[in-house]
C-alpha positions as CSV (number, residue, x, y, z in Angstrom):
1,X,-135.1,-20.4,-121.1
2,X,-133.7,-21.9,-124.2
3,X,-135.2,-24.8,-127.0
4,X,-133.6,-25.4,-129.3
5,X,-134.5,-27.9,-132.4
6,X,-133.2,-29.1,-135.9
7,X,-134.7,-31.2,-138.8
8,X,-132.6,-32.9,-141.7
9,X,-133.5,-34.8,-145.3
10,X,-131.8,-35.9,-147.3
11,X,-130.6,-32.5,-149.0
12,X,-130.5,-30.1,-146.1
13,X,-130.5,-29.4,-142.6
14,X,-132.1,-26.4,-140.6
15,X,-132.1,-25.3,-137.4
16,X,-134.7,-23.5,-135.1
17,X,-134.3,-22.5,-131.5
18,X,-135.9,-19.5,-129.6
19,X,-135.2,-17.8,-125.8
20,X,-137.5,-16.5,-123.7
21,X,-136.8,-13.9,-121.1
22,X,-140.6,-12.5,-119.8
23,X,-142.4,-11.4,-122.2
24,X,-139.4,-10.8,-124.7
25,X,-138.3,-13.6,-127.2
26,X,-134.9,-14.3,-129.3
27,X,-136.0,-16.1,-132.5
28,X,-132.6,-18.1,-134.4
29,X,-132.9,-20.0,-137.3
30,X,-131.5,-20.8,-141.0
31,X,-129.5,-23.8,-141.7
32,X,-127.0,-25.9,-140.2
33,X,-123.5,-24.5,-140.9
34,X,-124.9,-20.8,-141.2
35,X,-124.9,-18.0,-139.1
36,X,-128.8,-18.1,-139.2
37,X,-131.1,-14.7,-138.9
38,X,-132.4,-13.6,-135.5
39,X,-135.6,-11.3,-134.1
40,X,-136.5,-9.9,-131.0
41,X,-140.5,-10.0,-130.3
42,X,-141.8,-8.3,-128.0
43,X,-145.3,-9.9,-126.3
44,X,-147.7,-8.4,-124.4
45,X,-147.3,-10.0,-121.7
46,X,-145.5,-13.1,-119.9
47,X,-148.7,-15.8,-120.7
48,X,-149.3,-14.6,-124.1
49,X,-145.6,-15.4,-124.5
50,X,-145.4,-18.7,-122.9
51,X,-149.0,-19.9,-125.3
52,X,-147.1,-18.2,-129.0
53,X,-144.0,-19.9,-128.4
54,X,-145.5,-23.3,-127.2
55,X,-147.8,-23.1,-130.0
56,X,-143.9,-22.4,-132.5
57,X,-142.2,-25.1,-130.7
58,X,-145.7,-27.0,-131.4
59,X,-145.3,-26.8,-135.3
60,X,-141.8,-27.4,-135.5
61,X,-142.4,-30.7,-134.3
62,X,-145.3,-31.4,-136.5
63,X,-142.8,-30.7,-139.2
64,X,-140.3,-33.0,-138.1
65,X,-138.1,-31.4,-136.0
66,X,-136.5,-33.1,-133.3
67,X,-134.9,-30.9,-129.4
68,X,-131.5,-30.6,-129.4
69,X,-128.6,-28.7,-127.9
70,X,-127.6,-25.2,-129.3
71,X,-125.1,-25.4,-132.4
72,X,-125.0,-21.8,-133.7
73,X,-125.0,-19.3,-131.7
74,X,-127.1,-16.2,-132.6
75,X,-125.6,-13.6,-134.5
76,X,-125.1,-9.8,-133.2
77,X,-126.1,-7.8,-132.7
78,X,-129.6,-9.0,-131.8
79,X,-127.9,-11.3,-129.2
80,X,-126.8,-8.3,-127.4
81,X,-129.9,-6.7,-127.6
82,X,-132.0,-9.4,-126.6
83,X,-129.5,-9.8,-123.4
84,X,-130.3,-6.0,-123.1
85,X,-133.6,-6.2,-123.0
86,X,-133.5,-8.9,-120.8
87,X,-131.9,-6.7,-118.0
88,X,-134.9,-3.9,-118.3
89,X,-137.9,-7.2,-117.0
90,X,-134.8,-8.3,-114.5
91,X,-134.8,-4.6,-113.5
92,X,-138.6,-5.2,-113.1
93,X,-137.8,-8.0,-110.8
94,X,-135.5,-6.3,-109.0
95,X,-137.9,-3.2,-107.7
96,X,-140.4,-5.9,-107.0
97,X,-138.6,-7.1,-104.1
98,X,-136.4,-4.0,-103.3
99,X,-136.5,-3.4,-99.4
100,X,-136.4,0.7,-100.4
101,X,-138.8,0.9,-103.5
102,X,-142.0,-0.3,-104.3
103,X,-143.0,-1.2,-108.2
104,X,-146.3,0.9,-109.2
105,X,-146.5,-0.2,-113.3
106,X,-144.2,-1.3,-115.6
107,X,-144.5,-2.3,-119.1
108,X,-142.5,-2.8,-122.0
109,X,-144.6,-2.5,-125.0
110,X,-143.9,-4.5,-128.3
111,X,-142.8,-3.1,-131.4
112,X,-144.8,-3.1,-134.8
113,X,-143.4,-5.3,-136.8
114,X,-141.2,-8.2,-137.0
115,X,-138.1,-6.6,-138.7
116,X,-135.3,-6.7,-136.4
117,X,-133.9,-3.6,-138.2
118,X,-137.8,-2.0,-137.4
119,X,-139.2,-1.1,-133.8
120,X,-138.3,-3.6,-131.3
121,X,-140.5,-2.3,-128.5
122,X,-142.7,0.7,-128.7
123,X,-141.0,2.0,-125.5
124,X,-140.3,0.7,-121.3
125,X,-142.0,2.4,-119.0
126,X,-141.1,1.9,-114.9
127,X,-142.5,3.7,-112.5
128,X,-141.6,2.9,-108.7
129,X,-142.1,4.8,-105.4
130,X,-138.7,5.0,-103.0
131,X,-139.4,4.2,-99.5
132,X,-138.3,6.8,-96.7
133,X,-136.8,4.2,-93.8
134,X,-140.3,4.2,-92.2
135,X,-141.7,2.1,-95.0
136,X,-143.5,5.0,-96.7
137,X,-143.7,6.1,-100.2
138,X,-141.9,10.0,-100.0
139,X,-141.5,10.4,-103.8
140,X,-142.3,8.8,-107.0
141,X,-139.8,7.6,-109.9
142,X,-140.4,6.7,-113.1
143,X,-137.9,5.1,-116.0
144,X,-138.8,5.7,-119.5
145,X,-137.2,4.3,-122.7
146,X,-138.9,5.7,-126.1
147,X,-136.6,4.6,-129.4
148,X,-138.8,7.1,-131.4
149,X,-135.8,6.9,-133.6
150,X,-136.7,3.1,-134.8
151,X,-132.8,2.8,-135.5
152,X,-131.2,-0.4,-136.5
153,X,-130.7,-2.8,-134.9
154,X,-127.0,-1.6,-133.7
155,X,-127.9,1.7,-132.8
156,X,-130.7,0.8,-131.0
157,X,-128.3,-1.9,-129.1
158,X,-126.2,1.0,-128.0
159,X,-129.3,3.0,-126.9
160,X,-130.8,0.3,-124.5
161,X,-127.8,-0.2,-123.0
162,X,-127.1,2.9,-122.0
163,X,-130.8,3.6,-120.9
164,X,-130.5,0.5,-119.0
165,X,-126.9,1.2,-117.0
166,X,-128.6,4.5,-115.6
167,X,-132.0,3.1,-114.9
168,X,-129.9,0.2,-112.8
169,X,-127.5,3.5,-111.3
170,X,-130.9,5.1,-110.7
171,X,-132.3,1.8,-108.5
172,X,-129.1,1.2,-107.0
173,X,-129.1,4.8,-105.5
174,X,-131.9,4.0,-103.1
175,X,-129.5,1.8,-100.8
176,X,-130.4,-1.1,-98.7
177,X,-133.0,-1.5,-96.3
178,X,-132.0,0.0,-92.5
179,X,-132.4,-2.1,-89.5
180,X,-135.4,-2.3,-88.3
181,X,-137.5,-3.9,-84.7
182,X,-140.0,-3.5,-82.6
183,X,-139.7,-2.9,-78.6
184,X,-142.2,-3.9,-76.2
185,X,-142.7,-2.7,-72.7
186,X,-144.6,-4.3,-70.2
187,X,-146.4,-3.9,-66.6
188,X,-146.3,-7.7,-65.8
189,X,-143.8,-10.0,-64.4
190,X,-142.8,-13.7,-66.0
191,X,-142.0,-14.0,-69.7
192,X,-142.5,-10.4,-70.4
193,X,-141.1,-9.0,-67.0
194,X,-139.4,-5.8,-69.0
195,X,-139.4,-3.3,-66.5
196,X,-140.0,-2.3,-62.9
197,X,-142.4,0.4,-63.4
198,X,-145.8,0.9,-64.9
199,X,-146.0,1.2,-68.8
200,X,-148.0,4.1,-67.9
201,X,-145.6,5.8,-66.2
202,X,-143.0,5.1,-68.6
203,X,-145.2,6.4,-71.4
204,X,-145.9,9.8,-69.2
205,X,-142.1,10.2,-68.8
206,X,-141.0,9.9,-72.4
207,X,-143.9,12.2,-73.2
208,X,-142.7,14.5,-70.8
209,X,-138.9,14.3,-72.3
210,X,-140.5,14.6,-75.6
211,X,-139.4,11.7,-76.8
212,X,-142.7,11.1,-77.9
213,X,-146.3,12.7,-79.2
214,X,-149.4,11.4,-78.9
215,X,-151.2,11.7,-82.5
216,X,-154.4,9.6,-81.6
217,X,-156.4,8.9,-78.2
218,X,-159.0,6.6,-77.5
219,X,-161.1,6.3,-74.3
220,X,-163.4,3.3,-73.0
221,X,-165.6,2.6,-69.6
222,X,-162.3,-0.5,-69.2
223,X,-159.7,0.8,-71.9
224,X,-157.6,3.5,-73.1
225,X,-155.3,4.0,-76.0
226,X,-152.8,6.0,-77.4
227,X,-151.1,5.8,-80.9
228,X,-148.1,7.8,-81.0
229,X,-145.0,9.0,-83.1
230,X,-141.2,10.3,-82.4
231,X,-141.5,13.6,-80.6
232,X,-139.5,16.6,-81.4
233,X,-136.5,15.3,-79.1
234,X,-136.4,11.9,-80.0
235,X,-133.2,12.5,-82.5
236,X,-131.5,14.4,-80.1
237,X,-131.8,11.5,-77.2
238,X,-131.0,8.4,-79.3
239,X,-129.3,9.3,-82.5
240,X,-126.7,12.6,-82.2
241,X,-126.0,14.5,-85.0
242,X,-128.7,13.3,-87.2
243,X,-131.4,15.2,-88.9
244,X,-134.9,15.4,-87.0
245,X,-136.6,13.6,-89.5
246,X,-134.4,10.4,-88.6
247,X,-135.8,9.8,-84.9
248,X,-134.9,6.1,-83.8
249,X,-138.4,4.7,-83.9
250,X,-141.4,5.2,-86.3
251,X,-144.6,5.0,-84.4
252,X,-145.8,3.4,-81.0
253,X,-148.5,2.6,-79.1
254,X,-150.0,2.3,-75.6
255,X,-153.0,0.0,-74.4
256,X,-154.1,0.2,-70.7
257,X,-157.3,-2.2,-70.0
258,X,-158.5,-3.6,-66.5
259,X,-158.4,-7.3,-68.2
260,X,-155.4,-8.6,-69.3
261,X,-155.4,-8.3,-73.2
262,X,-153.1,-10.2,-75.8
263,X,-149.9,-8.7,-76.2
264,X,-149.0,-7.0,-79.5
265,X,-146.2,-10.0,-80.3
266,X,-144.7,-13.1,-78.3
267,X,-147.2,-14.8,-76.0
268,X,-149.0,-13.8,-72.8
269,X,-151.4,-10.9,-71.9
270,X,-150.6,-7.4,-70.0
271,X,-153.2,-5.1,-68.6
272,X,-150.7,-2.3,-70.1
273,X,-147.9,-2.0,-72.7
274,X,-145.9,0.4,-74.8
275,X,-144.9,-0.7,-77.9
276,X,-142.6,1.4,-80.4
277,X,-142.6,-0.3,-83.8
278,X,-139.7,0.2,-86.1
279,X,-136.9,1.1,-83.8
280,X,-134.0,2.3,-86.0
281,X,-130.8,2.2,-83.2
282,X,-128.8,0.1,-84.9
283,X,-129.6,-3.6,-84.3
284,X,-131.7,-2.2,-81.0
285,X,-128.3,-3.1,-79.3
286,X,-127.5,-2.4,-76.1
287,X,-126.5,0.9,-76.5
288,X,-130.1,1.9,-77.7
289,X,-131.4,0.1,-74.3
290,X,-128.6,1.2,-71.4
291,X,-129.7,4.9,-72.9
292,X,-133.2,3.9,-72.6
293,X,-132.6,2.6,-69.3
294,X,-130.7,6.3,-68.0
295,X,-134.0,8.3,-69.3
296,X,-136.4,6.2,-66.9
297,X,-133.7,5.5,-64.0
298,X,-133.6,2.0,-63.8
299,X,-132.0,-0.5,-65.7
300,X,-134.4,-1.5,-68.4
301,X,-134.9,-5.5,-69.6
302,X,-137.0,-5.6,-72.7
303,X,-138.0,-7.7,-75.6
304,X,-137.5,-7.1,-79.5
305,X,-138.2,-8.8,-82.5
306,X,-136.9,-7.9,-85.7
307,X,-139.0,-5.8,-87.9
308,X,-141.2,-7.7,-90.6
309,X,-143.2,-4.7,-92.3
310,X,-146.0,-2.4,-91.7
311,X,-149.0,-4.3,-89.8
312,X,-152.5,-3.8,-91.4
313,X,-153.9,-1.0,-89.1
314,X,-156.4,-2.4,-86.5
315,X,-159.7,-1.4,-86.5
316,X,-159.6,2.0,-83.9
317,X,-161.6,1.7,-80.5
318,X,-164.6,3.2,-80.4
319,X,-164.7,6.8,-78.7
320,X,-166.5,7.2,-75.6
């Protein structure tokens, strides 16, 4: 975000203009038909910058100057820098909405000083977790920048830059998000007619292939309920010549009640279903479901939804 401003009399002319970017700041001024001097500052955060540089842009105009467009361009290599700086809160940005990481603290602290040949910033600290293709945190990451040095201005250009081409390598490593979607299986006929047999009896067979494990069980005068992961042959049924840990579904669930109950997604109500959240076959295409269909004998009709996230767990059934 640029504003830019200038102010003539009748024996000079100057020029003002600042950028924002976050919670970092370009500052440009001298006079008209001069290079100008520029600093970098550093804020603590993104409101406290947004309130200082209002409150600039405030003054300015009590002094007389008037907005306008950009004339000089800022000199280097503060320019560069700033632009520098700028990818290390876009980086922030980035990890905030990457489908593999998720963004535990960040900060880039300011410097001391306003000396643009001084301490810019303190030092940038990221710290992200990278998400196994369940949605899990397996391992923490963290980014750190420290110009202990307090180089000028050029060197230090040189520094953040390189900092920040392997801290982007380093985010850019975790890959894009797999495929992901859920598969129910139902007892009943009409919207959610998805197979000819009993969820019940589907759940006992894939337990029996091990295909599945139960984790959790839960037992009630009308209801019973299992939670469930990939069991130790999943892999090997759905996804050949892949790694155990990369079975093609994350968790499941079955529910068995003697009143129809609301069905996990869609519309309707089932006295039983089996649900396996997070299928990873690719696209839950037909290849994942004519294999499913072999394992129980039949051929299986089924609905899927594509996956949206981890669901806040539901409050467990009390146990009889």
């Amino acid at each position: 975000m640029l504003s830019y401003f200038t102010r003539q009399t009748k024996h000079s002319a100057w020029f003002w203009g600042v950028e924002r970017c976050a919670a970092s700041a370009l500052i440009h001024s001298g006079r008209l038909g001069k290079p100008g001097a520029a600093r970098i500052k550093i804020f603590k955060d993104e409101a406290t910058a947004e309130a200082a540089l209002e409150a600039l842009q405030a003054e300015k105009l009590r002094k007389g100057y008037v907005a306008a467009t950009r004339v000089v361009e800022p000199p280097e290599p503060e320019a560069t820098l700033f632009q520098v700086l700028g990818g290390f809160w876009r980086l922030i940005e980035q990890l905030e909405s990457h489908p593999r990481a998720r963004l535990l603290a960040a900060q880039i602290a300011p410097g001391e000083g306003d000396d643009p040949l001084g301490a810019i910033t303190q030092g940038i600290t990221i710290r992200y977790g990278a998400l196994s293709r369940y949605g899990e945190v397996e391992r923490e990451a963290t980014i750190t920048v420290d110009p202990a040095a307090r180089a000028p201005t050029e060197a230090a250009t040189a520094f953040f830059e390189a900092q920040l081409i392997a801290a982007q390598a380093q985010i850019d490593a975790l890959g894009e998000a797999q495929p992901r979607h859920d598969l129910l299986i139902t007892d009943q006929s009409g919207g959610f007619a998805l197979t000819q047999r009993k969820a019940r009896e589907v759940m006992n067979h894939l337990l029996g292939l091990g295909i599945i494990a139960v984790r959790e069980a839960w037992f009630e005068r009308d209801m019973q309920r299992f939670e469930f992961g990939p069991g130790p042959l999943a892999h090997r049924v759905f996804i050949k010549g892949r790694a155990p840990d990369e079975p093609p579904f994350y968790e499941g669930s079955f529910s068995s009640t003697t009143q129809p109950s609301d069905l996990p997604f869609g519309e309707g109500a089932a006295t039983a279903y089996l649900e396996l959240r997070g299928c990873l076959y690719p696209a839950l295409g037909a290849g994942f479901l004519v294999r499913f269909g072999q394992l129980l004998n039949f051929r299986l009709q089924t609905t899927h939804r594509p996956f949206t996230g981890l669901r806040p767990a539901s409050p467990a059934p009390r146990p009889r």
